[in-house]
N, C-alpha and C positions, 0 to 999 in steps of 0.2 A: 294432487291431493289437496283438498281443505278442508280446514276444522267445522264448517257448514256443511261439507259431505258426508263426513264421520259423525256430526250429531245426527244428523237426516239417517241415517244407517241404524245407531243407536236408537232412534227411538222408532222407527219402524220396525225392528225387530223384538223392539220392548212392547210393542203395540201386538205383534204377531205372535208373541211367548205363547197366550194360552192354546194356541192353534197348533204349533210349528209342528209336533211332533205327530200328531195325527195326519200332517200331511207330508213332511219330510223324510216319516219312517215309515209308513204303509207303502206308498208308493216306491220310494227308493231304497228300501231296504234290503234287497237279493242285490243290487249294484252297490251296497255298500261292502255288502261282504265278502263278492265277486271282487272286489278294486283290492281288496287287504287278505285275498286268499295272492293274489298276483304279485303284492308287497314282496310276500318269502322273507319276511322278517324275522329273526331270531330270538327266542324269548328276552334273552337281553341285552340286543340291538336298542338303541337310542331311539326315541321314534316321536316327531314334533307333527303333534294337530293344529293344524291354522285355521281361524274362522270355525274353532269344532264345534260349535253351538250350544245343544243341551248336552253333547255326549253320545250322540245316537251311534258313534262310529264305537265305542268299548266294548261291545256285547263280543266283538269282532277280535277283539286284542287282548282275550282273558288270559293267564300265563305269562303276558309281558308284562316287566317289572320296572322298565324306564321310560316312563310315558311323559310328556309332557302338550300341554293343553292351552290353546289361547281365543279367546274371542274380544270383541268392542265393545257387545253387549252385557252390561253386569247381571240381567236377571237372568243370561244362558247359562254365563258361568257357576250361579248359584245350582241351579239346575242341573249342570252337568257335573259339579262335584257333589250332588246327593247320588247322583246315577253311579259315578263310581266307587261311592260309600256302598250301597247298595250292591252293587256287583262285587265289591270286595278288592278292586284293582284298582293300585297307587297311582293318584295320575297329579302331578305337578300342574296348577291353573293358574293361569293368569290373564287378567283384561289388558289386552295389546291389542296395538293397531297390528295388522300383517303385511301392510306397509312398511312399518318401519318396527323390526322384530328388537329385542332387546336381548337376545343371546348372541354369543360369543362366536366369531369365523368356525367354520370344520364342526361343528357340536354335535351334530346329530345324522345317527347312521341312515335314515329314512324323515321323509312329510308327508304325512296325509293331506293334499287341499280336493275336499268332499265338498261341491256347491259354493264356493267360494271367489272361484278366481270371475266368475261371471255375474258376481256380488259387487266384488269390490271396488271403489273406485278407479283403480290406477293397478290394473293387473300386470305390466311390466313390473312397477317397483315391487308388485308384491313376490313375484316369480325371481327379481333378482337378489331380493333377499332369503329366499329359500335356499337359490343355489350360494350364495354365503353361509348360508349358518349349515348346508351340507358338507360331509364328508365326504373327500376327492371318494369316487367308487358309490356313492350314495343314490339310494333311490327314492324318488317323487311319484307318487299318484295322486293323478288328477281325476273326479269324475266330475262332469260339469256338462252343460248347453252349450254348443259350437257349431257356428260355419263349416261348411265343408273346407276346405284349404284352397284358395283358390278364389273363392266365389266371394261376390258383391250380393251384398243385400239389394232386394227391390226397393222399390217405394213404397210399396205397401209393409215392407218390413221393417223397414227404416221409419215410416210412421208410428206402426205398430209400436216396434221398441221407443221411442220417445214417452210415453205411457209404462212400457213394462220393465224398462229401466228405472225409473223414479218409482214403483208401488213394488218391484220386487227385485228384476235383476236385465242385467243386458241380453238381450237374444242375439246380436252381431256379432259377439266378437269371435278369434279366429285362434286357435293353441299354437297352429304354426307360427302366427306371426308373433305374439306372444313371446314365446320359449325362442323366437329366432335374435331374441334381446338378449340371451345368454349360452354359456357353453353348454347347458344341458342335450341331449341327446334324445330322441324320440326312438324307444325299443319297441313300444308296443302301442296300435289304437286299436279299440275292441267297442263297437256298435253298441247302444246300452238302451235307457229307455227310450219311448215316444217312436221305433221306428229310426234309432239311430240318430236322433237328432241329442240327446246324450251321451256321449261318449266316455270310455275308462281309458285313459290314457298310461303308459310307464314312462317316465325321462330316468335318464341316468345323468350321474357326474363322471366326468373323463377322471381316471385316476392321475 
């Protein structure tokens, strides 16, 4: 991770504000609410958004009343605590790296990472800090763009991504190898958009 990553981040997504949601919710919107019907969260199960953006993930979590919410960009955050004034659902916001999370070991009974872990710079640290600040028995969705398990990028993909990692996001990277940087557990992968080249994922935490 570096502080040139994180601004490069910040301001591409502050550049992308007035767009994001006409394309991150039209498109992805039945897999957002597919990934947080498979959560099985409890209304007032603990429930931490990494990378949540504007918020497009609340529509999805009406009834739960311990929500907390982070992103690196400060005009998402604005955005996304109008969306949940507007919706009427409590949600704790805060501008955090998801690198490096500022809550407490055990905190929270569930994560939502929705389009983020294939954002991020350094998806190890961000995935090892999830399962920290998870509850032993706790559970993580993932929806995101990934490699099949297994498989090597072409050259042509690997060129490709050189371009669509810098203007949007990584297209190589791999959940298996990812999540094999921690005890999390893979319960469930489930095909999503593009023809399964997105995937909803569940991990769990060993109790």
């Amino acid at each position: 991770m570096s502080l040139n990553t994180n601004a490069w981040n910040r301001l591409r997504y502050t550049v992308y504000l007035p767009i994001y949601d006409l394309i991150a919710d039209r498109i992805f919107r039945k897999y957002r609410q597919r990934s947080i019907e498979l959560l099985q969260a409890k209304p007032n199960d603990a429930i931490l958004i990494v990378g949540a953006g504007t918020g497009l993930d609340l529509p999805y979590l009406q009834g739960h009343t311990h929500i907390t919410a982070n992103d690196i960009t400060p005009g998402m955050i604005t955005k996304l605590k109008a969306r949940a004034e507007r919706l009427a659902i409590p949600v704790n916001a805060h501008m955090m790296d998801g690198q490096q999370l500022s809550y407490s070991d055990n905190s929270f009974d569930a994560v939502i990472l929705h389009l983020i872990i294939a954002v991020i710079p350094d998806p190890v640290a961000c995935i090892r800090e999830v399962e920290r600040v998870l509850k032993p028995g706790g559970t993580v969705m993932v929806f995101d763009k990934f490699l099949p398990d297994g498989q090597q990028p072409s050259l042509l993909r690997r060129l490709f991504n050189q371009a669509a990692s810098t203007l949007f996001s990584d297209v190589n990277r791999s959940i298996g190898d990812i999540v094999s940087h921690t005890s999390l557990q893979v319960e469930l992968k489930e095909p999503a958009a593009f023809g399964g080249t997105f995937r909803i994922v569940r991990l769990r935490k060993p109790e």
